[in-house]
N, CA, C and O atoms as a GROMACS GRO file, in nm:
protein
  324
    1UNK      N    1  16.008  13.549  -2.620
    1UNK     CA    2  15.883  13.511  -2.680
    1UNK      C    3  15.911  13.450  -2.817
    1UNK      O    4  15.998  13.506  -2.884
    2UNK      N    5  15.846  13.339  -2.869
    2UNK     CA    6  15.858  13.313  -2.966
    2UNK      C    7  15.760  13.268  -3.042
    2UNK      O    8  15.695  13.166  -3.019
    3UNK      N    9  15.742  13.365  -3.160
    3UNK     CA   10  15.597  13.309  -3.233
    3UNK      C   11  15.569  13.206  -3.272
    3UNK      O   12  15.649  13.121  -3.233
    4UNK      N   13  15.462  13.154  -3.356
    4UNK     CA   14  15.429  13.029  -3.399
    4UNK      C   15  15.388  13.050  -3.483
    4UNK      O   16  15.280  13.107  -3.463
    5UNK      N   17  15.416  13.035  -3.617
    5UNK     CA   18  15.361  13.090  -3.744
    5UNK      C   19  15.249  12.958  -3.812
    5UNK      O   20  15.148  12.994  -3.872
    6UNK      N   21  15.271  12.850  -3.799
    6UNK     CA   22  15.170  12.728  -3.808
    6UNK      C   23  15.104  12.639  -3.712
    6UNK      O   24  15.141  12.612  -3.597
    7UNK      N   25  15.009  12.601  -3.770
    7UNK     CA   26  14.954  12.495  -3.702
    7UNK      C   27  15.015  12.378  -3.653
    7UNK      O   28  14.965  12.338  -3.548
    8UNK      N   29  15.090  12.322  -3.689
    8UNK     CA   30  15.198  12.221  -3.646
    8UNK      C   31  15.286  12.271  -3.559
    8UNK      O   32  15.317  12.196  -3.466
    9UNK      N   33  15.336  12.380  -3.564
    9UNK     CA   34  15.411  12.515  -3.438
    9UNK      C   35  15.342  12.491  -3.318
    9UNK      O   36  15.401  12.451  -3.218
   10UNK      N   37  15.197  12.518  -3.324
   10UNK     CA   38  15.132  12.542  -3.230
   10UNK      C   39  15.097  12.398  -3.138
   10UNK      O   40  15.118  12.385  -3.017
   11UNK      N   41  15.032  12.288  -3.237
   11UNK     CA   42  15.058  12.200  -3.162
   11UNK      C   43  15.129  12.121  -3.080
   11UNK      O   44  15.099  12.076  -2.970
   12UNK      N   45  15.249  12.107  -3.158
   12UNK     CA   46  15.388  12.075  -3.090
   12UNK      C   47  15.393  12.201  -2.922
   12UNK      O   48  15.402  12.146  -2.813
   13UNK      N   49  15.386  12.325  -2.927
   13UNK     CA   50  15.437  12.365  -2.788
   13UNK      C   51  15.315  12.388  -2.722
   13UNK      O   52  15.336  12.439  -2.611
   14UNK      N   53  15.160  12.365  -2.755
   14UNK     CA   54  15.074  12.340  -2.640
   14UNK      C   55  15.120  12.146  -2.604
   14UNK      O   56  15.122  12.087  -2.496
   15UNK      N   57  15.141  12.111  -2.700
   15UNK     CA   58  15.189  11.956  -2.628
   15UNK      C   59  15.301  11.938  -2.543
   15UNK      O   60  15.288  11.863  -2.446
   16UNK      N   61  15.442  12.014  -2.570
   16UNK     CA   62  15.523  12.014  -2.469
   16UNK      C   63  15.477  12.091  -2.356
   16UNK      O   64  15.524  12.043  -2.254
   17UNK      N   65  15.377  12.228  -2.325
   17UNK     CA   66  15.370  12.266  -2.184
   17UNK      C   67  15.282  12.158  -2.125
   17UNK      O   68  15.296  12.134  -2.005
   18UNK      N   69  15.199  12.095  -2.192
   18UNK     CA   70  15.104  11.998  -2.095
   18UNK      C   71  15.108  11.901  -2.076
   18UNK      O   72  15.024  11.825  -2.027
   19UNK      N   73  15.307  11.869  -2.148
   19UNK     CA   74  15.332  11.713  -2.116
   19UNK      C   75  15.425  11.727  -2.003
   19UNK      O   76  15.424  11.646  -1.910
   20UNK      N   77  15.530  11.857  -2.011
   20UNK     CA   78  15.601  11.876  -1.900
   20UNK      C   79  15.542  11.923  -1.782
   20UNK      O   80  15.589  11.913  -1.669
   21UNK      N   81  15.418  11.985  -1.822
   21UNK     CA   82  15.389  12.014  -1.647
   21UNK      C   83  15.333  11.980  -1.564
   21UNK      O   84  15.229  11.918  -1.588
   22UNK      N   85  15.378  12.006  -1.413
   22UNK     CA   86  15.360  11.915  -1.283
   22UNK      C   87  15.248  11.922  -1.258
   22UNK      O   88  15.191  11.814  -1.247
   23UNK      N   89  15.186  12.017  -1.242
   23UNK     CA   90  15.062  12.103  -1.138
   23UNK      C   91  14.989  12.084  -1.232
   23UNK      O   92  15.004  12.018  -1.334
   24UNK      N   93  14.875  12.169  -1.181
   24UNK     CA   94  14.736  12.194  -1.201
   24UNK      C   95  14.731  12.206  -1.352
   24UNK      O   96  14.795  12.302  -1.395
   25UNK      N   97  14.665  12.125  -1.448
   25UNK     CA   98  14.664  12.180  -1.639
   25UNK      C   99  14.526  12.204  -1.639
   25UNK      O  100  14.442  12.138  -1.578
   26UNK      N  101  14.501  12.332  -1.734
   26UNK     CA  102  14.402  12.384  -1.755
   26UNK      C  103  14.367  12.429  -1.859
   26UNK      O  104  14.429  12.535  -1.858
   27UNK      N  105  14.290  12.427  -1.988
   27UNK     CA  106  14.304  12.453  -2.112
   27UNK      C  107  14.131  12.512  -2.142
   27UNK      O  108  14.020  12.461  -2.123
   28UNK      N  109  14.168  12.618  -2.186
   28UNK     CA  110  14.091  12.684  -2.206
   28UNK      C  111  14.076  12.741  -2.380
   28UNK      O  112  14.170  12.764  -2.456
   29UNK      N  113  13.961  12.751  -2.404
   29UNK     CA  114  13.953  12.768  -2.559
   29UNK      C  115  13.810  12.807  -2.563
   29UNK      O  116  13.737  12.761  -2.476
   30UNK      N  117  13.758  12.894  -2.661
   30UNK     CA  118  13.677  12.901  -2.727
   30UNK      C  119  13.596  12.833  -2.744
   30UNK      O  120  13.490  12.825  -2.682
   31UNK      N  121  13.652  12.743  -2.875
   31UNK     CA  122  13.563  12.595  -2.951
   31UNK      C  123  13.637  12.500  -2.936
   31UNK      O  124  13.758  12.509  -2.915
   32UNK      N  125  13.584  12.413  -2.942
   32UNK     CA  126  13.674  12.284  -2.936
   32UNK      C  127  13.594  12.223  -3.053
   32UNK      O  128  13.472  12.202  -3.046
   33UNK      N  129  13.684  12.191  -3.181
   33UNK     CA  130  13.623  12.120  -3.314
   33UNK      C  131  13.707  11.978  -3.298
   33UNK      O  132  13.796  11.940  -3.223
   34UNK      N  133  13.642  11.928  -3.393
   34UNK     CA  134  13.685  11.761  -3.467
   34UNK      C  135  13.827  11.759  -3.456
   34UNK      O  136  13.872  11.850  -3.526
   35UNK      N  137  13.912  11.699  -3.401
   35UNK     CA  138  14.036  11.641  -3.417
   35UNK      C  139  14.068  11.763  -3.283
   35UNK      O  140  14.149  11.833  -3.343
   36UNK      N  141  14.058  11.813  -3.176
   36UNK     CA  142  14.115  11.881  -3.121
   36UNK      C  143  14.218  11.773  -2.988
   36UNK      O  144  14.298  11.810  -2.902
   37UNK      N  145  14.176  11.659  -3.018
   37UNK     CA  146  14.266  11.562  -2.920
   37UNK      C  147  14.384  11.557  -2.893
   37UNK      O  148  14.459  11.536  -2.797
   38UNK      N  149  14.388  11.597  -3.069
   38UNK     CA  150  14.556  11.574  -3.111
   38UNK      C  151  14.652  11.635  -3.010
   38UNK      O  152  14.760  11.590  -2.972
   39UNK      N  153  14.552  11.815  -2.953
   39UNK     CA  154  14.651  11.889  -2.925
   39UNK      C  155  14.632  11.885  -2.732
   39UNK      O  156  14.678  11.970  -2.656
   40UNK      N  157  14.564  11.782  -2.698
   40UNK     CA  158  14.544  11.746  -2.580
   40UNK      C  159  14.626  11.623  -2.520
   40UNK      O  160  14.550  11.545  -2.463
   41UNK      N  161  14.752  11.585  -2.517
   41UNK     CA  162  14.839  11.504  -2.493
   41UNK      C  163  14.832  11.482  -2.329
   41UNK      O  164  14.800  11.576  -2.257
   42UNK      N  165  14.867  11.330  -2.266
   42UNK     CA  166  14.829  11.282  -2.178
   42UNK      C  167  14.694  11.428  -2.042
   42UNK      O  168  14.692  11.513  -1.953
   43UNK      N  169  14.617  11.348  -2.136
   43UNK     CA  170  14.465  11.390  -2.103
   43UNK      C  171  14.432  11.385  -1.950
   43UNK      O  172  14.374  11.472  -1.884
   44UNK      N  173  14.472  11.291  -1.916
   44UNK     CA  174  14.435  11.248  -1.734
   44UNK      C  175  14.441  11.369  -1.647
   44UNK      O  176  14.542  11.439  -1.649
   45UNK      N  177  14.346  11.396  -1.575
   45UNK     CA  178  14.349  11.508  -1.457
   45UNK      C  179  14.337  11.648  -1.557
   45UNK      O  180  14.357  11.752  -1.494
   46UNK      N  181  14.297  11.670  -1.745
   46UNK     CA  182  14.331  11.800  -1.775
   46UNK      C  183  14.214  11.838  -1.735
   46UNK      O  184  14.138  11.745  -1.708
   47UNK      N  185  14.177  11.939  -1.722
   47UNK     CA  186  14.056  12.046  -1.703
   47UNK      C  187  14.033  12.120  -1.855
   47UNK      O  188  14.115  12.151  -1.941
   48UNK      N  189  13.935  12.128  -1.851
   48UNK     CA  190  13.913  12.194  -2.049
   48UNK      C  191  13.763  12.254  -2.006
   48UNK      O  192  13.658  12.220  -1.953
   49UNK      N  193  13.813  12.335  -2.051
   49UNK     CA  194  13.668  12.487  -2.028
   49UNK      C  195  13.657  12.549  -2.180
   49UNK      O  196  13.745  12.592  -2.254
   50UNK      N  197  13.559  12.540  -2.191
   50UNK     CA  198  13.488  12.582  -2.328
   50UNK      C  199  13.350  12.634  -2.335
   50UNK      O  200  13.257  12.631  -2.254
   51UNK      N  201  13.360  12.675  -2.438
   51UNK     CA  202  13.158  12.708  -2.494
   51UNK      C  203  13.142  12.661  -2.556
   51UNK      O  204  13.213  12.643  -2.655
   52UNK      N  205  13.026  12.609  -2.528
   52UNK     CA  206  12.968  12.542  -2.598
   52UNK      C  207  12.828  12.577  -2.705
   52UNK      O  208  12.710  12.541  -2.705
   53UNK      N  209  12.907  12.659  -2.784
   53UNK     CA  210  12.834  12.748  -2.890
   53UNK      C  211  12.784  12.629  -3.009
   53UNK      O  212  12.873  12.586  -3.082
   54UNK      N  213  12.679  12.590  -3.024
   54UNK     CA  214  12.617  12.518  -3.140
   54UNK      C  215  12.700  12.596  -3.277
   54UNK      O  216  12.723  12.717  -3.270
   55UNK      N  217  12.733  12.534  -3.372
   55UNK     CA  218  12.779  12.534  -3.497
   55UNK      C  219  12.946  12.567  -3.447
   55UNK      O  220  13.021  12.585  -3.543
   56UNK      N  221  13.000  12.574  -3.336
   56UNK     CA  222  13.157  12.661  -3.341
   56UNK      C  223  13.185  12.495  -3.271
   56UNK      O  224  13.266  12.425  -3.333
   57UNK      N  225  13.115  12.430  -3.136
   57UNK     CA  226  13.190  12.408  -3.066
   57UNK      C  227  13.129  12.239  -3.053
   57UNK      O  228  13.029  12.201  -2.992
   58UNK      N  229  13.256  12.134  -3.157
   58UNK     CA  230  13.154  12.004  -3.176
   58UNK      C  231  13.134  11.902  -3.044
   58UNK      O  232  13.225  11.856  -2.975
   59UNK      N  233  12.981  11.878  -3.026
   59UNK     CA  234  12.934  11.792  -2.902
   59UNK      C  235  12.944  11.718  -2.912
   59UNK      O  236  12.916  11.657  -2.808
   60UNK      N  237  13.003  11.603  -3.059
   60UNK     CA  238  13.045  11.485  -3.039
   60UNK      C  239  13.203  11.498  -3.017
   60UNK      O  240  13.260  11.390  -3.001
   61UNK      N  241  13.261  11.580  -3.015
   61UNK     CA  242  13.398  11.552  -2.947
   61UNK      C  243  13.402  11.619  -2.836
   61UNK      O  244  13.513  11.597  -2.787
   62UNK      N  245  13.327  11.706  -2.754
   62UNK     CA  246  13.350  11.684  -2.665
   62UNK      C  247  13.238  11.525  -2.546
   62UNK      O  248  13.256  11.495  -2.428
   63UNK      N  249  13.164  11.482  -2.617
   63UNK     CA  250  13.133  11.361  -2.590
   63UNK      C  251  13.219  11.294  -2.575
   63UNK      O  252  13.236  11.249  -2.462
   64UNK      N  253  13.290  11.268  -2.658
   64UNK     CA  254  13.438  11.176  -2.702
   64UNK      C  255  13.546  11.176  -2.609
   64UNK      O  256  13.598  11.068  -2.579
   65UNK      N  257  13.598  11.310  -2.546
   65UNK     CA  258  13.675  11.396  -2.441
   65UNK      C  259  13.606  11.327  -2.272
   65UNK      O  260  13.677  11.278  -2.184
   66UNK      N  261  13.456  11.344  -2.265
   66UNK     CA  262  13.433  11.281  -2.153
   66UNK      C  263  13.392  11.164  -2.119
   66UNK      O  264  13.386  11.131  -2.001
   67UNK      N  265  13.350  11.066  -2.242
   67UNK     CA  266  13.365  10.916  -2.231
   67UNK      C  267  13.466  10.871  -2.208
   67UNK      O  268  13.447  10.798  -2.110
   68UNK      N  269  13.595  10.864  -2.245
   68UNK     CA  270  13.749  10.867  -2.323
   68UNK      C  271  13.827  10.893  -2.202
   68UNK      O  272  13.880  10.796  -2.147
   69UNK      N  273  13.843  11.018  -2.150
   69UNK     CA  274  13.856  11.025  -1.994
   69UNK      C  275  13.808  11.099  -1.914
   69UNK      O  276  13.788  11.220  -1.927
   70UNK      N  277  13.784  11.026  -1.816
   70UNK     CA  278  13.643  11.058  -1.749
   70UNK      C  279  13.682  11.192  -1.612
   70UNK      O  280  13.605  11.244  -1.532
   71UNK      N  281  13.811  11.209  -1.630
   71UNK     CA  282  13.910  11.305  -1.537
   71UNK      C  283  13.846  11.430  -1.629
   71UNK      O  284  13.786  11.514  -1.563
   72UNK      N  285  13.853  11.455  -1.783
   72UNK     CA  286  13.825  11.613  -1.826
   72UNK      C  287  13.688  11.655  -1.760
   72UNK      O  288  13.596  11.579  -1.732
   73UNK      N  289  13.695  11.820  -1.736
   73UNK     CA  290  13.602  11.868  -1.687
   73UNK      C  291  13.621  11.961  -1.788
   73UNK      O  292  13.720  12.025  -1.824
   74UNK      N  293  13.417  11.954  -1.857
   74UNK     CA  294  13.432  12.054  -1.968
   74UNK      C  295  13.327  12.132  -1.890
   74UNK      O  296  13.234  12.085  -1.824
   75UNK      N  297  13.353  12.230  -1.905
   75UNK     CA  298  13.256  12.329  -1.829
   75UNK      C  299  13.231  12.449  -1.895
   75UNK      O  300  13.321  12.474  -1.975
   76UNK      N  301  13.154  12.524  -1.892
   76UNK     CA  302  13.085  12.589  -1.968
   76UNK      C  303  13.037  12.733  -1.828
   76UNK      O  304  13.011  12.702  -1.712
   77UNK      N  305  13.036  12.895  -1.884
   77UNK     CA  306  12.990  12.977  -1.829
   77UNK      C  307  12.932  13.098  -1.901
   77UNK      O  308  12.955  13.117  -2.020
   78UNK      N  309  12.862  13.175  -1.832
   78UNK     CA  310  12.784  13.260  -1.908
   78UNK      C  311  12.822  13.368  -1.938
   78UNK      O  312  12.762  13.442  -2.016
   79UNK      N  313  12.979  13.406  -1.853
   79UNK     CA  314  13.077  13.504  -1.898
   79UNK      C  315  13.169  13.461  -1.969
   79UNK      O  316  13.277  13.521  -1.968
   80UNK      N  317  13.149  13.331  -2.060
   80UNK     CA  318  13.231  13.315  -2.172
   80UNK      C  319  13.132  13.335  -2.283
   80UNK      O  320  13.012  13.318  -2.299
   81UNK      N  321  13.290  13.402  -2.390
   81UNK     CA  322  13.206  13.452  -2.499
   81UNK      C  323  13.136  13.597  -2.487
   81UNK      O  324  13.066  13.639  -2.578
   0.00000   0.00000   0.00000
């Protein structure tokens, strides 16, 4: 196991598992705020599940996410959160 003590840590190895992998990508989070693209590297076919909590979780980026490519599925449930 190896921790990640920064934000730049973190981005870098959610970008290498979802650039190296074959199968099914699935990303799941909380909120999704302003600039979260960065950490979404070749986007095509990802799946992205979120809440969509007013003030946590911004609707113009995920607007942005499903204009942009039209493969993300942001989806939303009532046992999140």
């Amino acid at each position: 196991m190896k921790l990640l003590y920064t934000a730049a840590d973190i981005r870098k190895t959610i970008a290498r598992i979802l650039t190296e992998s074959k199968g099914r990508r699935v990303v799941i989070s909380a909120f999704v705020g302003a600039g979260s693209e960065v950490y979404l590297p070749k986007p095509q076919g990802l799946e992205l599940i979120c809440w969509p909590k007013p003030g946590s979780t911004n609707p113009n980026t995920i607007r942005e996410l499903i204009n942009t490519f039209a493969s993300y599925a942001v989806e939303t449930g009532s046992k999140v959160g």
